[in-house]
C-alpha positions in Angstrom: -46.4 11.6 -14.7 -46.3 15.4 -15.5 -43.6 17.9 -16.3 -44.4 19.3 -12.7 -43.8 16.0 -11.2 -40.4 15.0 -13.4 -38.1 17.0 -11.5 -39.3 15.4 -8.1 -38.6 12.5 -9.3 -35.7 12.5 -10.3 -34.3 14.1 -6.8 -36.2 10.9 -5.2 -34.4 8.7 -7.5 -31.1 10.2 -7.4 -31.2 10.6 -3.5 -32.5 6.8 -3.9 -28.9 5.8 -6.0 -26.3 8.1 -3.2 -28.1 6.7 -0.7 -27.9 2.5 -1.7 -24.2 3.9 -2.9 -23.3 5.0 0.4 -24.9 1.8 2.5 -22.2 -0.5 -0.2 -19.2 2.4 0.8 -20.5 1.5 4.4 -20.9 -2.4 4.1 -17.6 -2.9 2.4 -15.5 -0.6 5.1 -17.5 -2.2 7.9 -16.4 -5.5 6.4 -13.0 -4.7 6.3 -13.2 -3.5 10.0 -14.4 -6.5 11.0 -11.7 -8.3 10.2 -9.3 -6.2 11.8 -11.5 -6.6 14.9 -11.7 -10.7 15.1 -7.8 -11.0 13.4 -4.3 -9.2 13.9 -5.1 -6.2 11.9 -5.1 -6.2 8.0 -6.5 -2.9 6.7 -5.3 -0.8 9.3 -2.6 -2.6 10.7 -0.4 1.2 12.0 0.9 0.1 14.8 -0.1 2.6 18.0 -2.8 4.3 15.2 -5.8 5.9 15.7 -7.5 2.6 14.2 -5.4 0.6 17.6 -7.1 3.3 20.0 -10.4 2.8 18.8 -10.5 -0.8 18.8 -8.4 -1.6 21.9 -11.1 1.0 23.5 -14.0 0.1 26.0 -16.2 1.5 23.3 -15.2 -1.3 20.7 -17.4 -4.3 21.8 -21.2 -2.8 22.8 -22.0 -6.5 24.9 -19.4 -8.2 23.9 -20.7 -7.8 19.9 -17.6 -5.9 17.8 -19.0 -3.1 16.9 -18.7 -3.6 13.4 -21.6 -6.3 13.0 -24.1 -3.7 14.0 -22.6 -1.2 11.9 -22.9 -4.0 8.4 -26.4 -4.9 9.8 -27.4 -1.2 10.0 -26.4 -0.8 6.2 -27.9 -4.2 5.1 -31.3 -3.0 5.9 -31.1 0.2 5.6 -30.3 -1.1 1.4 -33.0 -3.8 1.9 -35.8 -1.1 3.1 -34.5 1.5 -0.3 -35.0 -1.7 -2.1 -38.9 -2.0 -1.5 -40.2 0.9 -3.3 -42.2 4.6 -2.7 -44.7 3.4 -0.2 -45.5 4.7 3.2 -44.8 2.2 5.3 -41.7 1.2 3.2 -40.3 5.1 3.6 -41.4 5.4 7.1 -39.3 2.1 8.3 -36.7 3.6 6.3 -36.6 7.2 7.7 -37.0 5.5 11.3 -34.1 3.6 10.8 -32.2 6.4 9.1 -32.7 8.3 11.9 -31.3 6.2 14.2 -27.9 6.0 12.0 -27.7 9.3 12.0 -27.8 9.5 15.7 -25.8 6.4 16.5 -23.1 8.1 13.5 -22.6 11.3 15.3 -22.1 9.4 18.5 -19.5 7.8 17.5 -17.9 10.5 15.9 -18.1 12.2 19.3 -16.9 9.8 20.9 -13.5 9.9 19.1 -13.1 13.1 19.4 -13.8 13.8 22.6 -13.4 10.8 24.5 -10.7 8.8 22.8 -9.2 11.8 21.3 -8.1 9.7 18.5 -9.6 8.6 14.9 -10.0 5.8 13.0 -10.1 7.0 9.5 -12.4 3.6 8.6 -14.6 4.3 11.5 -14.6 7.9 9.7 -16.2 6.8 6.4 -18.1 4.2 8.4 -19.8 7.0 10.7 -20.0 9.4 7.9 -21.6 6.9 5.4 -24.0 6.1 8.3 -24.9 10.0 8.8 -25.5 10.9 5.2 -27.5 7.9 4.2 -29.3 7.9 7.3 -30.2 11.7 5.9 -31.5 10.8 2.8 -33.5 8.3 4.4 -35.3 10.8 6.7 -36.0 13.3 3.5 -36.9 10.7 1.0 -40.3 10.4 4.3 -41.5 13.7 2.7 -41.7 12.6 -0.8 -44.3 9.3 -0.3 -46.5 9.4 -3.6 -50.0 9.3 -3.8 -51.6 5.3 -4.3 -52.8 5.9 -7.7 -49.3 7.7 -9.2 -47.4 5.6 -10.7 -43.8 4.4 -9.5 -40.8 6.0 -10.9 -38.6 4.1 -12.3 -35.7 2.7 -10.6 -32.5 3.5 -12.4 -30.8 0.6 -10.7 -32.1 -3.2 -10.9 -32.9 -4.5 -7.4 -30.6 -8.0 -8.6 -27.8 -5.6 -9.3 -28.1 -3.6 -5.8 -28.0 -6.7 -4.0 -25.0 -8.3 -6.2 -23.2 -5.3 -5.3 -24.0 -5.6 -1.4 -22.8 -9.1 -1.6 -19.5 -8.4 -3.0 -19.1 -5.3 -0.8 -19.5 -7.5 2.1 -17.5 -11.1 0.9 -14.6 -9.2 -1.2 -12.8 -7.7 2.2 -14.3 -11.0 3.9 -12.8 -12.9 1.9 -9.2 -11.0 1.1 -8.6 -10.0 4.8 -9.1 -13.4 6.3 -6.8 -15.0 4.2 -4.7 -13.2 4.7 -1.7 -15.1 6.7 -1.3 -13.7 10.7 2.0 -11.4 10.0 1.1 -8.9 13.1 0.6 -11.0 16.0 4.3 -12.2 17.4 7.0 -13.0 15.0 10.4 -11.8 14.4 10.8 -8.0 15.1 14.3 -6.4 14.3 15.5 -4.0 16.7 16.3 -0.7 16.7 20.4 -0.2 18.0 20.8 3.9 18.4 22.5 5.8 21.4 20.3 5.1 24.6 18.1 7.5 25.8 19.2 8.6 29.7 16.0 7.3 30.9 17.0 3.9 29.9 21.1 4.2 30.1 20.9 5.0 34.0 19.1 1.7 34.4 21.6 -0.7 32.8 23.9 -2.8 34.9 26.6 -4.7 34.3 26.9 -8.5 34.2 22.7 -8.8 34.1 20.6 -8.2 30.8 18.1 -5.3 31.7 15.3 -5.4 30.5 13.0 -2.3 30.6 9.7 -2.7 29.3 6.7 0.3 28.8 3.7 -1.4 29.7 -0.5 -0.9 29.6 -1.8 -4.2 31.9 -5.2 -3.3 29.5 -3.7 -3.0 26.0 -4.3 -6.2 24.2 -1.1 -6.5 22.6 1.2 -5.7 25.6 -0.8 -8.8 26.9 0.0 -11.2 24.0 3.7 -10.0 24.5 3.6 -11.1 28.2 2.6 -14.7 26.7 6.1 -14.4 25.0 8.3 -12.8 27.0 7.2 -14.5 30.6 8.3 -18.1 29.8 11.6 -16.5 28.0 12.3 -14.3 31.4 11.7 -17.8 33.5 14.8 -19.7 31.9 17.4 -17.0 32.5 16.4 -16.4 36.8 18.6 -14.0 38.0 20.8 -12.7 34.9 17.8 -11.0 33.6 16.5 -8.1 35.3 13.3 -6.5 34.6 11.8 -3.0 34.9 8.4 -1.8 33.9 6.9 1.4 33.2 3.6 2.3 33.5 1.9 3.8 30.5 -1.6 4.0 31.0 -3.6 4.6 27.8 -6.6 7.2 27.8 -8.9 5.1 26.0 -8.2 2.2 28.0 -10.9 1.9 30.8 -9.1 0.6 33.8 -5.8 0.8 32.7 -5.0 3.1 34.8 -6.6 1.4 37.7 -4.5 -1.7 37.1 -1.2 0.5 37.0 -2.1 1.8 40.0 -2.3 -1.5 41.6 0.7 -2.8 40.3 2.6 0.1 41.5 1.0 -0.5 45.0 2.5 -4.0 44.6 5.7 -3.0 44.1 5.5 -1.3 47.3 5.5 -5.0 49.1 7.9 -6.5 46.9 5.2 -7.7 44.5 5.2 -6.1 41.6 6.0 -8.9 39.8 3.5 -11.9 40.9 1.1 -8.9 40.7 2.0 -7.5 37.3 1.7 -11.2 35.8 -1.8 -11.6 37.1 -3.1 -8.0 36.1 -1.9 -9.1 32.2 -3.5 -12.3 32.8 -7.2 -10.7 34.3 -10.2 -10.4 32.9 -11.2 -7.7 35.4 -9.0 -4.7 35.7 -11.7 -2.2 38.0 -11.2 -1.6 41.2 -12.7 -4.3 43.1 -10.6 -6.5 40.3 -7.6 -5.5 41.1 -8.1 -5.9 44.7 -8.7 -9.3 43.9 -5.9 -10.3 42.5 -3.8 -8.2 45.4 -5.4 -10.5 48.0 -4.8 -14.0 45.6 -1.2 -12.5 45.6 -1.3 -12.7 49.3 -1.0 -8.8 49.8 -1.2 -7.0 52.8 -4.5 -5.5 51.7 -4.7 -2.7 54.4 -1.5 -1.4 53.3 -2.5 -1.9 49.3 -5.7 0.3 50.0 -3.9 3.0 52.3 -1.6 3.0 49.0 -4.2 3.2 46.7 -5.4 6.3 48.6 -2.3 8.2 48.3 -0.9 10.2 45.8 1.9 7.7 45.7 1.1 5.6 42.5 0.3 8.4 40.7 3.2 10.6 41.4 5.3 7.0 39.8 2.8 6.9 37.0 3.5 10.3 36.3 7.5 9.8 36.2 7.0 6.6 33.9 4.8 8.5 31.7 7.3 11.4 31.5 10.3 8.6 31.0 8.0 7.3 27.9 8.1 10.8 26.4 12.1 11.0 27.2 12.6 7.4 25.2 10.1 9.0 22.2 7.5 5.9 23.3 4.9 5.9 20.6 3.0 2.9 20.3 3.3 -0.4 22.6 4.3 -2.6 23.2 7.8 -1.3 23.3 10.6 -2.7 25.3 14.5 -2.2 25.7 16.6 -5.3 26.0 19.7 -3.3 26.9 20.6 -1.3 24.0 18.4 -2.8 21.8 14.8 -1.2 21.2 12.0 -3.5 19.9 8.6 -1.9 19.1 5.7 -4.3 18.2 4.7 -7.8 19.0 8.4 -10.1 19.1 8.8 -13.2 19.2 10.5 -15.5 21.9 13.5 -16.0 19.8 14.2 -12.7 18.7 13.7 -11.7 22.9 15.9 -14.3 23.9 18.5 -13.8 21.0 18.8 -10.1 22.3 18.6 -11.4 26.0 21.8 -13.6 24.9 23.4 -10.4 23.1 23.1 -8.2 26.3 24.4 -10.8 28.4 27.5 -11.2 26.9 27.7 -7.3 24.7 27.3 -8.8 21.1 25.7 -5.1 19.7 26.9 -3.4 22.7 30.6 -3.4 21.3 28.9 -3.0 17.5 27.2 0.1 18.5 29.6 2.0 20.9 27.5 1.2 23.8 28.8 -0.3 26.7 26.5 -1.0 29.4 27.0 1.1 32.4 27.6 -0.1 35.7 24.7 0.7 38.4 
């Protein structure tokens, strides 16, 4: 090799070492996001987050697949390919597949900012790992060396590379799914603080109100419902119910199924219907008709609904009561004066159900409920 050549070298070697640096950054993160996507969340467990949004979106599961397992796959071979030297065909599999993670990086990055209009900070270094690397794939194309030069040296062992990928991959693997299940539904202390009006002008006297802010397409509103419905079922009449309709952006049909149930509530209901739309697996249009007509709606008056203005001018007032009650995340739910945020067990909902009933905090907290 000549002095000429040295300096070229050592660019392709050093573009070689940030680019098999950045596929282990992008591994290990997309490790760690897997877990949070097959498991309540462990890395970025922010309840209502950006890291929530992006999941919970339509986005999340390309086929079904989490979109994390293309993302580790991407940077598995795009290490593998840096791994098997300067020749053509080697750099030209690897600029072709850079490419495409430079694309399917700024997608994604789009994507939360324009369509979700929220960010995942993992998905950040993910997408940005994916862009740069991809890069240096594409450049490293231009710098092929002739058959009979000789190969530079790599300045890190193959064995070494590898080792590295395996614990970038097993480490979060391993930590996060042993991790034990704290998120999904266990006790949840609530908040006791002055009412908002939204919520005081709903209480009644002699029945515990419950008012809950729901999204029938949010994953963990759902897993609530699998809490809460059996509780609500023991107590009949001396528990009574209202939901609000909070319809996230970045949840496909959500508000589609909002829609519906406020339709429903229109026939007297909302209720059978509301339990059906947590329970579907469909929540389009033609879904939600479905589970109006196994409700046994009148479905001429549900579609003359549907083509109002109606459930949206009621979506509209639950989503300004949300803002009023300082709603961040869900699910969140009142139990009369008590506020729980987060997934809650049935015992802590039926302890608070009890405390309402007969004004346990109430008197605590200076809040008697108000007749209605």
């Amino acid at each position: 090799m000549t002095t000429d050549d040295a300096p070229s070298s050592t660019s392709v070697a050093t573009r070689e070492i940030v680019l098999q640096a950045l596929c282990l950054v992008g591994l290990a993160v997309s490790a760690m996001l897997l877990v949070d996507y097959v498991r309540p969340p462990v890395f970025c467990a922010d309840h209502g987050s950006g890291c929530d949004a992006v999941r919970q979106s339509s986005f999340a599961r390309p086929f079904g697949v989490p979109l994390p397992v293309p993302g580790a796959l991407y940077f598995v071979a795009l290490l593998g390919l840096s791994l098997l030297g300067a020749s053509d065909r080697a750099r030209r599999l690897l600029a072709s597949l850079g490419l495409l993670g430079v694309l399917a990086g700024v997608a994604l990055v789009a994507i939360q900012g324009f369509v979700l209009h929220h960010w995942c900070r993992y998905c950040i270094v993910v997408d940005a790992s994916s862009i740069i690397a991809g890069a240096l794939a594409v450049s490293l194309r231009m710098d092929v060396r002739a058959p009979d030069a000789p190969a530079p040296r790599r300045r890190v062992p193959s064995y070494a590379v590898t080792g590295a990928a395996l614990l970038a991959l097993l480490v979060p693997l391993g930590y996060g799914l042993s991790r034990p299940s704290e998120r999904p539904i266990g006790p949840n202390a609530p908040t006791i603080a002055p009412l908002p009006d939204v919520i005081a002008q709903l209480q009644q006297r002699d029945v515990a109100t419950i008012v809950e802010f729901v999204d029938y397409e949010c994953p963990f509103c759902r897993r609530q419902q699998e809490a809460l419905a059996p509780v609500l079922a023991s107590y009949g009449a001396r528990v009574r119910v209202i939901r609000k309709n909070v319809p996230l952006s970045f949840h496909e049909h959500a508000r589609d199924a909002a829609r519906a149930a406020c339709c429903a509530d229109e026939q007297g209901r909302g209720e059978a219907v509301a339990a059906a739309l947590f329970r579907a697996e469909d929540l389009t249009p033609a879904g939600c008709e479905r589970v109006a007509r196994e409700a046994h709606l009148d479905l001429e008056a549900y579609r003359a609904c549907l083509a109002s203005r109606r459930p949206d001018v009621v979506i509209e007032r639950d989503l300004n009561d949300a803002r009023a009650a300082g709603v961040s995340g869900l699910p969140t739910l009142y139990i009369g004066v008590e506020r729980f945020e987060g997934l809650t067990d049935a015992t802590a909902l039926r302890a608070s159900i009890e405390r309402a009933l007969h004004g346990g905090p109430a008197d605590a907290a200076g809040h008697a409920p108000q007749g209605g």
